[in-house]
C-alpha positions as CSV (number, residue, x, y, z in Angstrom):
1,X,-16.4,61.6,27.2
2,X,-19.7,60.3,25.6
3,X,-18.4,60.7,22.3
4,X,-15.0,59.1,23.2
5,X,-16.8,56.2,24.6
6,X,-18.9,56.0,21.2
7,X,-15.8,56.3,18.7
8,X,-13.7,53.9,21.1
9,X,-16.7,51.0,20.7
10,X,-17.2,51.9,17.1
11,X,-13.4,51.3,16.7
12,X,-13.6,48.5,18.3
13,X,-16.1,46.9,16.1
14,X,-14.5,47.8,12.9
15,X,-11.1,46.1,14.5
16,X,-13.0,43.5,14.9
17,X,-14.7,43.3,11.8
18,X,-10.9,43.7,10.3
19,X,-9.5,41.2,12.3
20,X,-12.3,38.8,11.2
21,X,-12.1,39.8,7.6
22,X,-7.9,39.5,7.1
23,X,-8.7,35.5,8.9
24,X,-11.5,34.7,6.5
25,X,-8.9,35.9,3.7
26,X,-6.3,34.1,4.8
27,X,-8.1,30.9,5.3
28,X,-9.4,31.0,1.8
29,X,-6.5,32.2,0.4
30,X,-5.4,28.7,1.8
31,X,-8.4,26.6,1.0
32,X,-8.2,28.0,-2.7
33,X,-4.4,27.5,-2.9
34,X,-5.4,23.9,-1.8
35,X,-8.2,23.4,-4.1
36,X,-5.8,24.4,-6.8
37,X,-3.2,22.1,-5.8
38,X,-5.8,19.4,-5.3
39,X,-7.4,19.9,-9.0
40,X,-4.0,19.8,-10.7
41,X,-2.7,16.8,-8.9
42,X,-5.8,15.2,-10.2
43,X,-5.8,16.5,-13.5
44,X,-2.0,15.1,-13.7
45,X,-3.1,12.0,-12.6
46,X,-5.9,11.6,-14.9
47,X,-3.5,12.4,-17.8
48,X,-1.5,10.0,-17.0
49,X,-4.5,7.3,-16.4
50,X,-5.2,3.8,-16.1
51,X,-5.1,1.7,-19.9
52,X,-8.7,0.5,-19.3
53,X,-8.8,-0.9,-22.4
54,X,-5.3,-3.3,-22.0
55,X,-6.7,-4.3,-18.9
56,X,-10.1,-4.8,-20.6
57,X,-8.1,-6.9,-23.1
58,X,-6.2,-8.9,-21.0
59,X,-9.2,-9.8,-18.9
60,X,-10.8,-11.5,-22.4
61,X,-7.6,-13.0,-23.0
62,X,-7.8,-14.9,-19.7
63,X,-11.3,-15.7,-20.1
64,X,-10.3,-17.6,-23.5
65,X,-7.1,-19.4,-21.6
66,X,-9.4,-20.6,-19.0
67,X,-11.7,-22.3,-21.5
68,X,-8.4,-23.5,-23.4
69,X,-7.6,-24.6,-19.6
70,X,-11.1,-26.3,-18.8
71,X,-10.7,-28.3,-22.6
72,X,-10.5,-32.1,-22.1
73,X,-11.8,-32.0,-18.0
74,X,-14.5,-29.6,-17.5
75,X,-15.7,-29.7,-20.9
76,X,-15.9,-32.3,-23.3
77,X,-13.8,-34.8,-21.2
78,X,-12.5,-37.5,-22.5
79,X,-13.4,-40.9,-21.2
80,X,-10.8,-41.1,-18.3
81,X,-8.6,-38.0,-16.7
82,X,-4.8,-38.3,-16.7
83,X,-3.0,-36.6,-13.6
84,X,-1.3,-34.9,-16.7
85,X,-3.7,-33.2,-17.8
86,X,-5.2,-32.0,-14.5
87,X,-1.5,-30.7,-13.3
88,X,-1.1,-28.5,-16.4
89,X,-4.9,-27.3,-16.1
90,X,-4.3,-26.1,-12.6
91,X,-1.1,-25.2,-12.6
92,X,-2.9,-22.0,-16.1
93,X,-5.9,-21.6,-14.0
94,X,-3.6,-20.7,-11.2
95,X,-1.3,-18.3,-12.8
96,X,-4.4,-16.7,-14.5
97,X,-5.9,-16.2,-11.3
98,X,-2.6,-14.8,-10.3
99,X,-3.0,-12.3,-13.2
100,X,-6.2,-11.2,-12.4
101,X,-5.3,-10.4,-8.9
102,X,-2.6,-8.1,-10.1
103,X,-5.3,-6.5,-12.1
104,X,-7.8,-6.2,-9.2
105,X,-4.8,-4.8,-7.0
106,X,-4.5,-1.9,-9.6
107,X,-7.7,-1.0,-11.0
108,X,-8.5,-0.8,-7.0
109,X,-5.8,1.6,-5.9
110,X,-6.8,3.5,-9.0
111,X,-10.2,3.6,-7.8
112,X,-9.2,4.7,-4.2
113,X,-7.1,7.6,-5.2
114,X,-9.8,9.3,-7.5
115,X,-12.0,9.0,-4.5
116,X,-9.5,10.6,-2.6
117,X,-9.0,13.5,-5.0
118,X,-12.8,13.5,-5.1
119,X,-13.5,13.2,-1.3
120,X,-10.6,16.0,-0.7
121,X,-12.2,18.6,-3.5
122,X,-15.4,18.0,-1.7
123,X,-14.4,18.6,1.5
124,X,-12.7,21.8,0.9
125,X,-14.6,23.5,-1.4
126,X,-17.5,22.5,1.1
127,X,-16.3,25.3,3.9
128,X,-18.6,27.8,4.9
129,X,-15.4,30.3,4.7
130,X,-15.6,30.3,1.0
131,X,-19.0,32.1,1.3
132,X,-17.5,35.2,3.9
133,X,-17.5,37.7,1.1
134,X,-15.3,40.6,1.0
135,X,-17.6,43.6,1.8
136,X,-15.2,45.8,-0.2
137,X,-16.2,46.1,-4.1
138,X,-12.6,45.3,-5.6
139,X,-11.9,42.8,-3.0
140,X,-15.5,41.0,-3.8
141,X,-14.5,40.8,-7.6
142,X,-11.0,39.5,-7.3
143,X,-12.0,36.9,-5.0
144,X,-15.0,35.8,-7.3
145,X,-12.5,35.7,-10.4
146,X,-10.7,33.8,-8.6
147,X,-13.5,31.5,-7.5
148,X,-14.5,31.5,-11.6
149,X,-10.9,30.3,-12.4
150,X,-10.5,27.3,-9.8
151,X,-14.5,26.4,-11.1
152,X,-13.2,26.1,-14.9
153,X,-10.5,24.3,-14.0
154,X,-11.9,21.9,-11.0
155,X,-15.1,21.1,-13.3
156,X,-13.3,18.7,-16.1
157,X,-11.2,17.9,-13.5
158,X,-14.6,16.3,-11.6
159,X,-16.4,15.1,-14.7
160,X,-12.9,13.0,-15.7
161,X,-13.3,11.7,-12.3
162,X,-16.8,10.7,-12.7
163,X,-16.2,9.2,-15.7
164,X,-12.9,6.9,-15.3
165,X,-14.6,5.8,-11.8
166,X,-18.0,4.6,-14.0
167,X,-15.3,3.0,-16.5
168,X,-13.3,1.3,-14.1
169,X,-16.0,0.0,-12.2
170,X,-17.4,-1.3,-14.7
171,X,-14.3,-2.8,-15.2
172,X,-13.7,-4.4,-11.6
173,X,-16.9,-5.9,-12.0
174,X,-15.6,-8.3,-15.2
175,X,-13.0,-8.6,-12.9
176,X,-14.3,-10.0,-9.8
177,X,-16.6,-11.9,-12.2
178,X,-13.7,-14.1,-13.8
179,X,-11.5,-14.4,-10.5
180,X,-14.9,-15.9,-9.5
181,X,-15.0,-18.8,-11.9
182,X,-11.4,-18.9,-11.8
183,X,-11.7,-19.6,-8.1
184,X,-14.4,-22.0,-9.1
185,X,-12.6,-23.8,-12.1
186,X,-9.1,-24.6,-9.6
187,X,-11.9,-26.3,-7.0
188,X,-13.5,-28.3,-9.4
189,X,-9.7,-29.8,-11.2
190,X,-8.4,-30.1,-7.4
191,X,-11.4,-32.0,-6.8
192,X,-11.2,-34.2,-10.0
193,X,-7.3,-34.1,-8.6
194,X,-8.4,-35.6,-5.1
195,X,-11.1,-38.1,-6.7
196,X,-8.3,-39.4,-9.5
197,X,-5.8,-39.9,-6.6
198,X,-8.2,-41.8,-4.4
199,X,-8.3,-44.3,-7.3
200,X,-4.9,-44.2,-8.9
201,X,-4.6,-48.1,-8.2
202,X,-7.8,-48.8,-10.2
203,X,-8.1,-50.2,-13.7
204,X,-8.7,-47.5,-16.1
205,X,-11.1,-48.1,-19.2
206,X,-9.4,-48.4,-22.3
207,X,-7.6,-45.7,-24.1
208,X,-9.7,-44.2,-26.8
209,X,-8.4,-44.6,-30.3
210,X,-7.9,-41.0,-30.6
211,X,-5.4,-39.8,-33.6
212,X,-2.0,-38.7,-31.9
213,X,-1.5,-36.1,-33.7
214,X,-4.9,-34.4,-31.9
215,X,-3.4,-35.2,-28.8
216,X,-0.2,-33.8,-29.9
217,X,-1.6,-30.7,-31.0
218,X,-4.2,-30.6,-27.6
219,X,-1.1,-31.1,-25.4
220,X,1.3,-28.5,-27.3
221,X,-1.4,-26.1,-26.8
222,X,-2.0,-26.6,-23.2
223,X,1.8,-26.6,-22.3
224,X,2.7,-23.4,-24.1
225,X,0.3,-21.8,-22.2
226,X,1.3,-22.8,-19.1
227,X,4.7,-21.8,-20.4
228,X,3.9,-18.8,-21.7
229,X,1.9,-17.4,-18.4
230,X,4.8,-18.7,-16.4
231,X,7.6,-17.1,-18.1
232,X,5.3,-13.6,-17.9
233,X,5.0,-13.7,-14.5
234,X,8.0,-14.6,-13.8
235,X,11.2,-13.9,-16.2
236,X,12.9,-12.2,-13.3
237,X,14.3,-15.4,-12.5
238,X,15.1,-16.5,-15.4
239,X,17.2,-13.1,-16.2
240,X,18.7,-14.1,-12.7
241,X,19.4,-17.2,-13.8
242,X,21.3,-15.9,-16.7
243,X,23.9,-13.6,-14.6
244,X,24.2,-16.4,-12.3
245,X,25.6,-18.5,-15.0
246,X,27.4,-15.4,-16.5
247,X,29.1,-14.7,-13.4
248,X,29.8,-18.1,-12.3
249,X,31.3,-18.6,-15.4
250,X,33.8,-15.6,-15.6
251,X,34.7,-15.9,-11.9
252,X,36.1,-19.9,-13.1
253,X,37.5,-18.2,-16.3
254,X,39.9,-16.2,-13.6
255,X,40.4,-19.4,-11.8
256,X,42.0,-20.9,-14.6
257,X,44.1,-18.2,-15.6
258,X,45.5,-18.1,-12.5
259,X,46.0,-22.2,-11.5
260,X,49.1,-24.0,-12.2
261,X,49.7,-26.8,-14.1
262,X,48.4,-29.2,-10.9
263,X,45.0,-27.6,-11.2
264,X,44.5,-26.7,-14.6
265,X,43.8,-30.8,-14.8
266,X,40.7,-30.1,-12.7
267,X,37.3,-30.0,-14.7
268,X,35.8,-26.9,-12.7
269,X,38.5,-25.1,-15.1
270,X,38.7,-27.1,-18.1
271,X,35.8,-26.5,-19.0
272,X,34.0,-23.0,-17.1
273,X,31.1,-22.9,-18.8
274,X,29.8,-25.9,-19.2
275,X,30.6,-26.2,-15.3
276,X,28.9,-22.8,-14.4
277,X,25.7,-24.2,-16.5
278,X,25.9,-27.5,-14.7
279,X,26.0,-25.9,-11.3
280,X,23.6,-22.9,-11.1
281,X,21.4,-25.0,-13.3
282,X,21.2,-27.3,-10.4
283,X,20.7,-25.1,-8.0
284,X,19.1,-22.2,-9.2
285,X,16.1,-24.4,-9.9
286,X,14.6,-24.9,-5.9
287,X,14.2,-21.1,-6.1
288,X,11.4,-21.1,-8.9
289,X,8.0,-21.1,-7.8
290,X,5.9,-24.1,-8.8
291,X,6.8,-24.0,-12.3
292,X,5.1,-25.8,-15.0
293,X,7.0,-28.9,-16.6
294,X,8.8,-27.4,-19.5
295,X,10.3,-25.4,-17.3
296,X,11.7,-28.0,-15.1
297,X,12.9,-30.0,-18.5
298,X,14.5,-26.8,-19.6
299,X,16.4,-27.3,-16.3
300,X,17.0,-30.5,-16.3
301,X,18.3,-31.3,-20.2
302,X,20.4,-28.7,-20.6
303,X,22.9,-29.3,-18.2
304,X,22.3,-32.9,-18.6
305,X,23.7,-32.8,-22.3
306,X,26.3,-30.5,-20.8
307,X,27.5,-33.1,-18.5
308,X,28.2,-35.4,-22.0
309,X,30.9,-33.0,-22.7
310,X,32.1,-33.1,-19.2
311,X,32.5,-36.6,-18.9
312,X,34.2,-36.6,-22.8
313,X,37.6,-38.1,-22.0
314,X,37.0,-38.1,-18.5
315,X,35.4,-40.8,-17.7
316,X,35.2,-44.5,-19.3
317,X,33.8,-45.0,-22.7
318,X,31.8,-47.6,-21.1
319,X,29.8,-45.2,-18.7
320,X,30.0,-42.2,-21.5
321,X,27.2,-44.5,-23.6
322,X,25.4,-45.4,-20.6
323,X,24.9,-41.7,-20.2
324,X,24.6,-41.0,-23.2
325,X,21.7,-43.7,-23.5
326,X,20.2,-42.4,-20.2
327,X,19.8,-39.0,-21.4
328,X,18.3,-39.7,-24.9
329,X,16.0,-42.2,-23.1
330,X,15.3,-39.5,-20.4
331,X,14.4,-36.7,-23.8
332,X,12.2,-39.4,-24.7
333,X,10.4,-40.0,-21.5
334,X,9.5,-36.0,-21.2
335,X,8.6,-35.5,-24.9
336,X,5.8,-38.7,-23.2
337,X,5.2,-36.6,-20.3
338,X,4.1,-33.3,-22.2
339,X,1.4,-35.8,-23.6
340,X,-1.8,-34.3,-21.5
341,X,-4.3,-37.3,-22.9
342,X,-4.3,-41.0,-23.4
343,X,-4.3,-43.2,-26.4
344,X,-3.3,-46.6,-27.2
345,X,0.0,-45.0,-29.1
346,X,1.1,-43.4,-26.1
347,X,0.2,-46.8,-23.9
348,X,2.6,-48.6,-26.0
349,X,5.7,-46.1,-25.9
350,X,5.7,-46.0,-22.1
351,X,5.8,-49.7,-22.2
352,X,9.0,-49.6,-24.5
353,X,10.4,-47.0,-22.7
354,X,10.2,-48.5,-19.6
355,X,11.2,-51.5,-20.9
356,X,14.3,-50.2,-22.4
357,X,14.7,-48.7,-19.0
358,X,14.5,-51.4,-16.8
359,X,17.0,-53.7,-19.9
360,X,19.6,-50.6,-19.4
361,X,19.4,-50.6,-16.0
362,X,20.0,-54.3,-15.2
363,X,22.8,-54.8,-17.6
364,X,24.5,-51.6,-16.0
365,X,24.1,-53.1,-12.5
366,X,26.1,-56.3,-13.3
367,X,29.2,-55.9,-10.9
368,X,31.6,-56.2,-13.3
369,X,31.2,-52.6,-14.6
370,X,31.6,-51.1,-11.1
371,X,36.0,-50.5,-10.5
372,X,36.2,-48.4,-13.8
373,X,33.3,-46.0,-12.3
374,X,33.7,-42.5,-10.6
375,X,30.6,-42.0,-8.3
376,X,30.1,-45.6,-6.8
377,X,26.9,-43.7,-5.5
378,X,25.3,-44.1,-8.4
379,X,24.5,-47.7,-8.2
380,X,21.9,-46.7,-6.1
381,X,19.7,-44.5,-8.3
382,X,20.8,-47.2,-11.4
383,X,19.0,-49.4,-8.9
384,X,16.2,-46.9,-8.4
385,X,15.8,-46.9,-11.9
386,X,15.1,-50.6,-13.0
387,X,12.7,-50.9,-9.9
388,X,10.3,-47.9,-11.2
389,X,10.4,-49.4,-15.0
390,X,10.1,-52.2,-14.0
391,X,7.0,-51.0,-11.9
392,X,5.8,-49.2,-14.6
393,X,6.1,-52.6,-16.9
394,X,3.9,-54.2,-14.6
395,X,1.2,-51.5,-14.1
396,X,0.9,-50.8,-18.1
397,X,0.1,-54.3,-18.6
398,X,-2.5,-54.5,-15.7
399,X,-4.1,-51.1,-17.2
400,X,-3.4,-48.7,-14.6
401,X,-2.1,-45.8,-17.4
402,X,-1.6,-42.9,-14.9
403,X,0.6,-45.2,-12.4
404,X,2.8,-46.3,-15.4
405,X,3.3,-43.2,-17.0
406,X,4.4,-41.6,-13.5
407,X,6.7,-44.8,-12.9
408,X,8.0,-44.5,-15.9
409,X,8.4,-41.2,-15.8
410,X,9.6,-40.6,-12.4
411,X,12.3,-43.4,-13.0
412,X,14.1,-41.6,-15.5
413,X,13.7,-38.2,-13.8
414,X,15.1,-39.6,-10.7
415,X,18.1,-41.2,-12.4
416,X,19.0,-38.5,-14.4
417,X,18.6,-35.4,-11.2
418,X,20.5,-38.1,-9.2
419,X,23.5,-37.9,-11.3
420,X,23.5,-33.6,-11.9
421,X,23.7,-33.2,-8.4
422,X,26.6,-35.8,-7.8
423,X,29.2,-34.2,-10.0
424,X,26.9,-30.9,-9.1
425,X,28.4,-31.1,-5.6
426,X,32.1,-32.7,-7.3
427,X,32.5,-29.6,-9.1
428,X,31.8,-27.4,-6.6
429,X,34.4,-29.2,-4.4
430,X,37.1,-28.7,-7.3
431,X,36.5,-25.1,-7.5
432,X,36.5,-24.6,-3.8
433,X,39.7,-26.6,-4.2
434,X,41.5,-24.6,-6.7
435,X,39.9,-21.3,-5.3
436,X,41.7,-22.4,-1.8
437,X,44.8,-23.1,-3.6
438,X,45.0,-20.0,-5.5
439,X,43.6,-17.3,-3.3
440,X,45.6,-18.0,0.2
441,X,45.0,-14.7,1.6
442,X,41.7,-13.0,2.0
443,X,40.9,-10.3,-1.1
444,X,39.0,-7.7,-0.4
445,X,37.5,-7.5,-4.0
446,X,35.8,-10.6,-2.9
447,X,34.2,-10.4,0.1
448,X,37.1,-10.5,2.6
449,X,36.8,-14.5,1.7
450,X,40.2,-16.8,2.9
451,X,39.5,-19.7,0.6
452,X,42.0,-21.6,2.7
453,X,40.3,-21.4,5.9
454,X,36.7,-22.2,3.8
455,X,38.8,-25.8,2.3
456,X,38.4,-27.8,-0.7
457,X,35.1,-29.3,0.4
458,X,31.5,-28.5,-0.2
459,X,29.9,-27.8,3.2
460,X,27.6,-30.7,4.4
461,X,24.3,-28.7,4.8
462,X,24.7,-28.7,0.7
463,X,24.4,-32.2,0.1
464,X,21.8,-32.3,2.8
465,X,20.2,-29.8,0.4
466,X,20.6,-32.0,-2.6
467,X,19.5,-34.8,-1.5
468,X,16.4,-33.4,0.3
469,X,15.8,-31.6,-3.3
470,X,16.2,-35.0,-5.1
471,X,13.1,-36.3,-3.0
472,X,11.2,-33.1,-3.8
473,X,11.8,-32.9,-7.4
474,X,10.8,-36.5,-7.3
475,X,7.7,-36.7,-5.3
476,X,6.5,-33.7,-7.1
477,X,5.2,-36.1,-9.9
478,X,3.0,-37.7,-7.0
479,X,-0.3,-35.8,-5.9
480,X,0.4,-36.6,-2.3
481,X,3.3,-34.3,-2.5
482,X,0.2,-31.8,-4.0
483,X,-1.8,-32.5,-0.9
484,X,1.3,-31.9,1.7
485,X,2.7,-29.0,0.1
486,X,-0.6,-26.7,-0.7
487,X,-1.3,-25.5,2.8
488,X,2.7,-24.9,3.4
489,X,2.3,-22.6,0.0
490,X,-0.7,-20.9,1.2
491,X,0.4,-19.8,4.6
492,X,3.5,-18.8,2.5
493,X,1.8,-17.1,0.2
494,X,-1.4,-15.3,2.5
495,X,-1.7,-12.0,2.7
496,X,-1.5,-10.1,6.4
497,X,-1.6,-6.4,7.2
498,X,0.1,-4.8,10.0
499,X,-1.2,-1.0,10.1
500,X,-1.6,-0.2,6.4
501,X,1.5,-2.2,5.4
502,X,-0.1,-5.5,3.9
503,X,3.2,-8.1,3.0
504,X,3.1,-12.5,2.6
505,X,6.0,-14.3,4.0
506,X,6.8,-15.4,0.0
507,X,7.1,-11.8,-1.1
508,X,9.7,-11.4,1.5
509,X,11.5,-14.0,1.0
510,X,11.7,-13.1,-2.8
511,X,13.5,-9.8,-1.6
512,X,15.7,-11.2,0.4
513,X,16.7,-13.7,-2.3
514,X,16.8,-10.7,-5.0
515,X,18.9,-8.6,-2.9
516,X,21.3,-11.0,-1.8
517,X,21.9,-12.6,-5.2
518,X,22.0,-8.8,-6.9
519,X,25.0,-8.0,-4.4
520,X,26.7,-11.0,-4.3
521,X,26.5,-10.9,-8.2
522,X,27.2,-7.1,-8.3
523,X,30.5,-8.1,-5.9
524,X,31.5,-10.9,-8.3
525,X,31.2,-9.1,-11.5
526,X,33.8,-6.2,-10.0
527,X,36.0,-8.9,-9.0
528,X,35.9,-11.0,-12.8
529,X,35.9,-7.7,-14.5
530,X,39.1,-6.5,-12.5
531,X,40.6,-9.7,-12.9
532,X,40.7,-11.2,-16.0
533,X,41.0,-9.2,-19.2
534,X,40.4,-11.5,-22.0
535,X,37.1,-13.9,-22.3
536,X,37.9,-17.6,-22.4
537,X,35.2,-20.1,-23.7
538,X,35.3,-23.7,-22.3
């Protein structure tokens, strides 16, 4: 019985000792397998890495755009600031410092996942299970081979690590550094902004005799690069824009192959293109995000030479020059506004333009003119017109430059977005109307859509739309509309975090807008595609 009792306990303690021994080797057959897993995945990702040195690059390249943007107002300023000037400045700074956040935003999710692979190495390699070794002799050399292995491969693995973290951090640091001044710049030009405002109505000093061709070439320089930035950051838009005309304009082609001879008269499908242009050109424009002025002439000029061909034969030969003149005169008045600096050349061409202005706008005004015109409506932005010409006239002469050149300027605009978005909403009427009177039943290739319960008219919230676009479009030459519309952008545009999930109301909005315009567009190409064979140009 004694020796029962003896090899009974000494059993037990070698089951136990078993037991103990197969859970140690299963747990670090686990924490090896995970080490392994851990080191690869990191390895991977190092491979495939971060282009330090573009990001490096591109952080210089803003640097030298912000001192292109800081020319003429923060350094060596000239001896009075144009509103010009300031608008172009902040609008570069802004989209630089939009840059630079994108920049941050990766190198510091970069950062955070190599600490992670770190951190998670460290934690599992620090178990005290990896030390249980095997007392058998093969067992203990297997495991430290395999221990040997996993070392070779985890320590380039953890000297990469160490060394694209010193890299990159050294990085974030000339990072943070120029969102700083960046920051710092946009305070100081919406301070000079503010200030230059608060004084608009008071007599400037006297234009510097500066050549024009310097202020040519400073202006050209400062524009492109607000251009250029813009378009970077944002050519999703544009490609948007581009199918919106694309579609627009094959969906009208089907119209007119389909109309009869009643509607074929209609302009909506006389001439497509030119109509599809005209329209999402029009519209497509409140959807860009605070863009910088040769954007908005891009917008506005071509569909405004467009509607020349529109009008050919359509309207009175009469009001075909007057918008003819208008639109040459309204070229001229933004080749003036791209101007960032004064001079006494540039003085004297906003007085003649505005004088040419308010001449063309009181001759057109003369009743006489009226019963062979088509929008009777527009007497009221011809009106609007002469008044700010007329306005800028009288400020040029009194030497208030920045008020004149924005009267002047804001005149022409006015008169010419008045007139797109008039026959904008007329030819959307005429292709509701021919679309009612050619689709009568609802087609399931487009959207289940009864054109005849829908009508020939534009729905009212449109032109509500319009109009309250007009006034934007207009005001956006003022810096009060600045100063309004700055904390609405803001709260827009803040970041908030629910959780880990961090989202802004504009980057919402922006997907919402994406996704409804790619499926109606995706819809709208099947339908053209399926209906109408041949291409037609109008």
């Amino acid at each position: 019985m004694q020796r029962l009792q003896r090899f009974g306990k000494e059993e037990t303690v070698k089951s136990r000792e078993t037991v103990a021994a197969n859970k140690a080797a299963s747990t670090q057959r686990f924490l090896l397998n995970e080490i392994r897993k851990t080191v690869l995945e990191a390895k991977l990702y190092l491979q495939k890495g971060l282009d330090t040195t573009a990001i490096a690059r591109e952080v210089e390249e803003a640097r030298r755009d912000m001192q292109t943007a800081r020319e003429g107002i923060l350094t060596d300023p000239g001896p009075f600031q144009t509103l010009r000037d300031l608008k172009v400045s902040a609008i570069i700074l802004s989209q630089l410092l939009l840059h630079m956040e994108q920049q941050r935003r990766q190198l510091d999710n970069y950062t955070n996942q190599l600490m992670k692979y770190r951190e998670t190495i460290d934690s599992l390699t620090g178990h005290d299970e990896l030390l249980a070794f095997p007392n058998d002799s093969v067992a203990l050399v297997k495991y430290l081979t395999k221990i040997v292995v996993i070392g070779k491969d985890a320590s380039p693995v953890d000297s990469g690590i160490k060394q694209s973290l010193f890299s990159v951090q050294d990085l974030q640091t000339k990072v943070d550094l120029i969102e700083y001044e960046l920051n710092a710049n946009i305070e100081q030009v919406n301070n000079l902004r503010r200030s230059l405002a608060s004084t608009t109505f008071d007599r400037e000093l006297p234009a510097q005799r500066t050549s024009f061709s310097r202020v040519f070439a400073f202006s050209w320089k400062k524009d492109k690069l607000a251009l250029r930035h813009y378009l970077a950051y944002n050519y999703m838009w544009i490609l948007l824009l581009l199918l919106g005309i694309f579609t627009s304009w094959r969906f009208l082609t089907t119209l007119r192959a389909r109309v009869s001879d009643k509607e074929a008269n209609e302009l909506v499908v006389r001439r497509p293109l030119l109509s599809a242009i005209i329209i999402i050109t029009s519209l497509f424009q409140f959807f860009l995000p605070d863009p910088p002025f040769l954007v908005n002439l891009l917008f506005w000029a071509v569909p405004a030479i467009c509607l020349i061909f529109v009008f050919a034969g359509h309207i009175s030969a009469f009001w075909l020059r007057f918008w003819i003149i208008i639109v040459v005169l309204f070229l001229l008045a933004s080749a003036d506004n791209l101007l960032l600096q004064a001079s006494d050349t540039e003085r004297k061409i906003i007085a003649i333009l505005a004088a040419l202005g308010t001449i063309c706008g009181a001759f057109h005004l003369v009743p006489r003119w009226r019963p062979v015109l088509r929008e009777p409506r527009i007497v009221y932005f011809i009106l609007f017109l002469t008044l700010m010409e007329a306005a800028s006239l009288v400020f040029n002469i009194g030497g208030r430059y920045n008020l004149a050149k924005i009267f002047m300027t804001c005149g022409y605009f006015g008169m010419v977005l008045a007139i797109l978005f008039l026959w904008t909403a007329r030819l959307i009427n005429e292709g509701l109307a021919v679309a009612s009177a050619v689709y009568k039943q609802p087609d399931k290739h487009l959207f289940f859509i009864n054109f005849e319960r829908v009508g020939g008219r534009a729905p009212s919230i449109l032109y509500a739309a319009l109009i309250a676009g007009w006034f934007v479009l207009v005001a956006r030459n003022f810096y009060i509309y600045t100063r309004i519309s700055s904390p609405i952008v803001s709260f827009i545009r803040e970041q908030r975090t629910i959780g880990e999930y961090t989202f802004s109301i504009q980057g919402m909005l922006i997907f919402l807008t994406i996704l409804a315009c790619s499926m109606f567009l995706s819809r709208l190409i099947s339908f053209c595609l399926r209906r109408a064979p041949c291409f037609q140009y109008g």
